[in-house]
C-alpha positions as CSV (number, residue, x, y, z in Angstrom):
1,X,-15.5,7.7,-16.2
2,X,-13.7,6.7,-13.0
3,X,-10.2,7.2,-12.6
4,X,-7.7,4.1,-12.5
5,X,-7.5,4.0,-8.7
6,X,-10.8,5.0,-8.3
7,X,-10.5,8.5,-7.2
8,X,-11.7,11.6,-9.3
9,X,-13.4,10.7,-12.7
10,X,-10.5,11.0,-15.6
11,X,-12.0,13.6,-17.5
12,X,-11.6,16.2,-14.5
13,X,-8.1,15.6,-14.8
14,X,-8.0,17.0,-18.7
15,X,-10.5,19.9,-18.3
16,X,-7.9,22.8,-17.8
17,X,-5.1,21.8,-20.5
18,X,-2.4,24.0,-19.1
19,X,-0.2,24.3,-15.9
20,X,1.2,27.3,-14.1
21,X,4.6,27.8,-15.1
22,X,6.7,27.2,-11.5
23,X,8.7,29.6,-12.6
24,X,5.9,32.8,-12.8
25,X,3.0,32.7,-11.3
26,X,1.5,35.0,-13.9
27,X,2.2,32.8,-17.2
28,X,0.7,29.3,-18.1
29,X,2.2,26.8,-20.1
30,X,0.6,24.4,-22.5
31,X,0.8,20.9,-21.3
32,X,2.6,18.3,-23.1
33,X,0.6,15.4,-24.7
34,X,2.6,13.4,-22.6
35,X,2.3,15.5,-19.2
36,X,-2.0,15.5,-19.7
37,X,-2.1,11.4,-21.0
38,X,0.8,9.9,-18.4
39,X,-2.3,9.0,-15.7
40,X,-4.0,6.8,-18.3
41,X,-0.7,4.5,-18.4
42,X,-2.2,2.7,-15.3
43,X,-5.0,2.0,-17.1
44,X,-2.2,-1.4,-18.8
45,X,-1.9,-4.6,-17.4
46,X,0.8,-5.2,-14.7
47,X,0.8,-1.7,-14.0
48,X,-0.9,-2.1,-10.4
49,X,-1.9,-5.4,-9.7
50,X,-5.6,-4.1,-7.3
51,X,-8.3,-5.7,-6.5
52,X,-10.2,-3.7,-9.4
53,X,-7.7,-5.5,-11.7
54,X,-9.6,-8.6,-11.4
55,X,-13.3,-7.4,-12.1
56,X,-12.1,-4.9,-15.3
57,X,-10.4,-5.5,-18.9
58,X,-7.8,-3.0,-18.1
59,X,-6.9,-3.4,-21.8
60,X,-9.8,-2.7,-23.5
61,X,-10.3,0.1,-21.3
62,X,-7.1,1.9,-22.0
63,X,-7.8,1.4,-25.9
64,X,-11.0,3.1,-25.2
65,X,-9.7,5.8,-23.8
66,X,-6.3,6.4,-25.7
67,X,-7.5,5.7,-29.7
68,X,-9.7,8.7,-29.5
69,X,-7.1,11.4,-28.2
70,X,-4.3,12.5,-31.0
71,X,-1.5,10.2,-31.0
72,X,-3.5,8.0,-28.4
73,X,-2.8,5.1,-30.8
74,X,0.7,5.3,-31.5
75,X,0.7,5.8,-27.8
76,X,-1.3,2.2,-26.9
77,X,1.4,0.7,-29.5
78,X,4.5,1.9,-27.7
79,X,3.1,1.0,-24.0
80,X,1.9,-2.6,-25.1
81,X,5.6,-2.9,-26.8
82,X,6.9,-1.8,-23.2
83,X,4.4,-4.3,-21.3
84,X,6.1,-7.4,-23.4
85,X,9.7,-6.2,-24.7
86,X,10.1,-9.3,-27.4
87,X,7.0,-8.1,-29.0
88,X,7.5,-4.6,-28.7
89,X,11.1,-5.2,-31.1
90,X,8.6,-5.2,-34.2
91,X,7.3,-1.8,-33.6
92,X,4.4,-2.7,-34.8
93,X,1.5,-0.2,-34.2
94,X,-2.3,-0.6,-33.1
95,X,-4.9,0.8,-36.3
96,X,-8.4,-1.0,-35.2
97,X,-9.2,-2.5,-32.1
98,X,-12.9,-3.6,-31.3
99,X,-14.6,-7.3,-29.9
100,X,-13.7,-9.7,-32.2
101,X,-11.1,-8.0,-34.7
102,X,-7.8,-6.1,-34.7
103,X,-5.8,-4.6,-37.2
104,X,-2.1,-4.3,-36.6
105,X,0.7,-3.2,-38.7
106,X,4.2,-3.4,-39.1
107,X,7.0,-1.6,-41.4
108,X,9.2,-2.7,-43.2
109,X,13.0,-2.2,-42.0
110,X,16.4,-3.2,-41.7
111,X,16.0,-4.5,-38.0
112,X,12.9,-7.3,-39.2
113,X,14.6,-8.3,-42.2
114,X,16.4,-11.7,-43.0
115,X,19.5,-12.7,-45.0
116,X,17.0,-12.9,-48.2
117,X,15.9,-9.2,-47.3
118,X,12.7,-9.9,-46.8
119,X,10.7,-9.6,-43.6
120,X,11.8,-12.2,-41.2
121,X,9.3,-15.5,-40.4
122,X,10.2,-14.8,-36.6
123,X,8.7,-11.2,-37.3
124,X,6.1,-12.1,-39.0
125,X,4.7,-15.0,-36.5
126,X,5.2,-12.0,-33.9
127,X,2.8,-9.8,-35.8
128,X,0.4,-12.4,-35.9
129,X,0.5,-13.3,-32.3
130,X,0.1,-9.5,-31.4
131,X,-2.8,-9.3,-33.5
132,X,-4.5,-12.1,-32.5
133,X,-4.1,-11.8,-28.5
134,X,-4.8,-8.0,-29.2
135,X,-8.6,-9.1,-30.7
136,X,-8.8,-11.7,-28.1
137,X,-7.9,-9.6,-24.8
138,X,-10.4,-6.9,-26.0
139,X,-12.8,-9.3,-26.1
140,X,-12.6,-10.9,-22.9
141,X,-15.1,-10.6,-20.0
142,X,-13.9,-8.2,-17.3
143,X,-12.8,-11.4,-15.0
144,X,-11.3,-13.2,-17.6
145,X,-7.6,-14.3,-18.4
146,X,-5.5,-15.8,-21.4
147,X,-2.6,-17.6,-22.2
148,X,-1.1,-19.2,-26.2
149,X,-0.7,-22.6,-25.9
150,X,0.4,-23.2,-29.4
151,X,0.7,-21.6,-32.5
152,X,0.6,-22.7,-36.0
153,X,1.7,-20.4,-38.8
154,X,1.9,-21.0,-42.8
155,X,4.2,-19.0,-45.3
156,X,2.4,-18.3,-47.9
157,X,4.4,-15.7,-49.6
158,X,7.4,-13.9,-49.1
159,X,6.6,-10.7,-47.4
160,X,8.1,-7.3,-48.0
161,X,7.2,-3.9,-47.3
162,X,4.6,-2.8,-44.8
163,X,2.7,-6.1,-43.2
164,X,-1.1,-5.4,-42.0
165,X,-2.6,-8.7,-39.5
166,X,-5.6,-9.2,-39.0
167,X,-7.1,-11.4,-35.8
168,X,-10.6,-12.2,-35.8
169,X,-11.1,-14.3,-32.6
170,X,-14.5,-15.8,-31.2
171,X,-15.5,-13.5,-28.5
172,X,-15.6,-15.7,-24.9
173,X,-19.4,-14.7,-23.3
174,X,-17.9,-15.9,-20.0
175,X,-14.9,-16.8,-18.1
176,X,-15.0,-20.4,-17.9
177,X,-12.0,-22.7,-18.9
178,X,-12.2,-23.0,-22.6
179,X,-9.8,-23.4,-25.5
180,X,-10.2,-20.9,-28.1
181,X,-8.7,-20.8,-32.0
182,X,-8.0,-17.3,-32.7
183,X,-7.6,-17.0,-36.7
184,X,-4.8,-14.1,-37.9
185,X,-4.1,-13.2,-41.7
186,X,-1.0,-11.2,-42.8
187,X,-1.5,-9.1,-46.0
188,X,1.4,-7.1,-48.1
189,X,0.9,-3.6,-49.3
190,X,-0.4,-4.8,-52.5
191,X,-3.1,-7.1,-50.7
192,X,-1.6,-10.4,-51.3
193,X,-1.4,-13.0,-48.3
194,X,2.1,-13.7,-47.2
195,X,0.8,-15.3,-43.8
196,X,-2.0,-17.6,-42.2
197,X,-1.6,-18.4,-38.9
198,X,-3.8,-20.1,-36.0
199,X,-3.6,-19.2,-32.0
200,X,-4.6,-21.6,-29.9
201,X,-5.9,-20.3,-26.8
202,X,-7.0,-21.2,-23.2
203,X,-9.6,-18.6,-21.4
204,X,-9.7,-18.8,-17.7
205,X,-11.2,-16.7,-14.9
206,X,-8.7,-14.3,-13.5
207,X,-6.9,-15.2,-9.8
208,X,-9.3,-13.7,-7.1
209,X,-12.4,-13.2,-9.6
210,X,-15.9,-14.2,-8.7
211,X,-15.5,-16.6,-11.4
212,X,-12.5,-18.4,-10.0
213,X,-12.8,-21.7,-8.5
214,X,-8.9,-22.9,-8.5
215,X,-9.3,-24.5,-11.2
216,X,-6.9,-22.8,-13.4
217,X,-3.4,-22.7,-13.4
């Protein structure tokens, strides 16, 4: 696989685990989780803004790559959370990410609760926007681009304990300017619905792409 900025492939960069200790040159120690992962953070959007940016989904591609190492996930959760800050307060974390679906899933505490202690319905439409761009950006062609134009949500039930979203999104086969619904259920613990919720979507080819004409704002 090649690296983010093109330059050795990324597994060369993982084949020897451990560091010389700058200390003595006769001892080795084992390298942090963090220390052996920290190059694949480039891999997010708005990390670099290159011309390979434009002809790669840098999100998929970091999924890829971070849900099959240990902690990868959790990992993926936390820098997304970082990348948008308002979605990131949720905490919510990444379980299942493939074309056309995501799982995401949030706990239940003190700091997404209401006055009628349960889950708040700010909280909860953030879960379901999460999950639903989530599906939808890992499903985009490599020069294609996305923004929510409106969102519609329905309270079903009210929600407490852990929350588990699920987007299933059509998957865009190309680029051009098209609106998308991108449908997103919330489940409790037990199962029950608590939220249904509809994104509605434009797709547009990404600034500088083959595919871009200047036709998209």
């Amino acid at each position: 696989m090649p690296s983010p900025e093109g330059g050795a492939p990324l597994e060369n960069e993982y084949e020897n685990e451990y560091e010389y200790d700058s200390g003595r040159s006769d001892r080795v120690r084992p390298m942090s989780f963090v220390e052996r992962i920290a190059p694949l953070a480039s891999l997010l959007p708005g990390a670099r803004r290159g011309e390979r940016g434009r002809t790669r989904n840098v999100l998929r591609q970091a999924w890829d790559v971070l849900s099959g190492v240990p902690g990868g996930k959790l990992l993926f959760s936390r820098l997304v959370g970082r990348m948008a800050p308002y979605t990131g307060s949720i905490h919510a974390n990444v379980l299942v990410l493939r074309a056309g679906y995501a799982e995401v899933q949030m706990a239940d505490r003190r700091g997404v609760r209401n006055h009628l202690d349960c889950v708040h319905a700010i909280a909860l439409a953030n879960l379901a926007e999460l999950a639903g761009n989530l599906a939808l950006a890992y499903s985009l062609p490599d020069d294609a681009r996305f923004i929510v134009s409106g969102i519609e949500v329905e309270y079903t039930k009210k929600a407490r304990g852990t929350i588990t979203a699920v987007g299933e999104p059509p998957v865009p086969r190309t680029a051009a300017r098209a609106q998308y619904e991108v449908p997103v259920v919330l489940r409790d613990a037990s199962g029950d619905q608590v939220v249904r919720a509809v994104l509605h979507t434009l797709v547009g080819p990404k600034p500088g792409s083959p595919s871009d004409r200047g036709d998209v704002n």
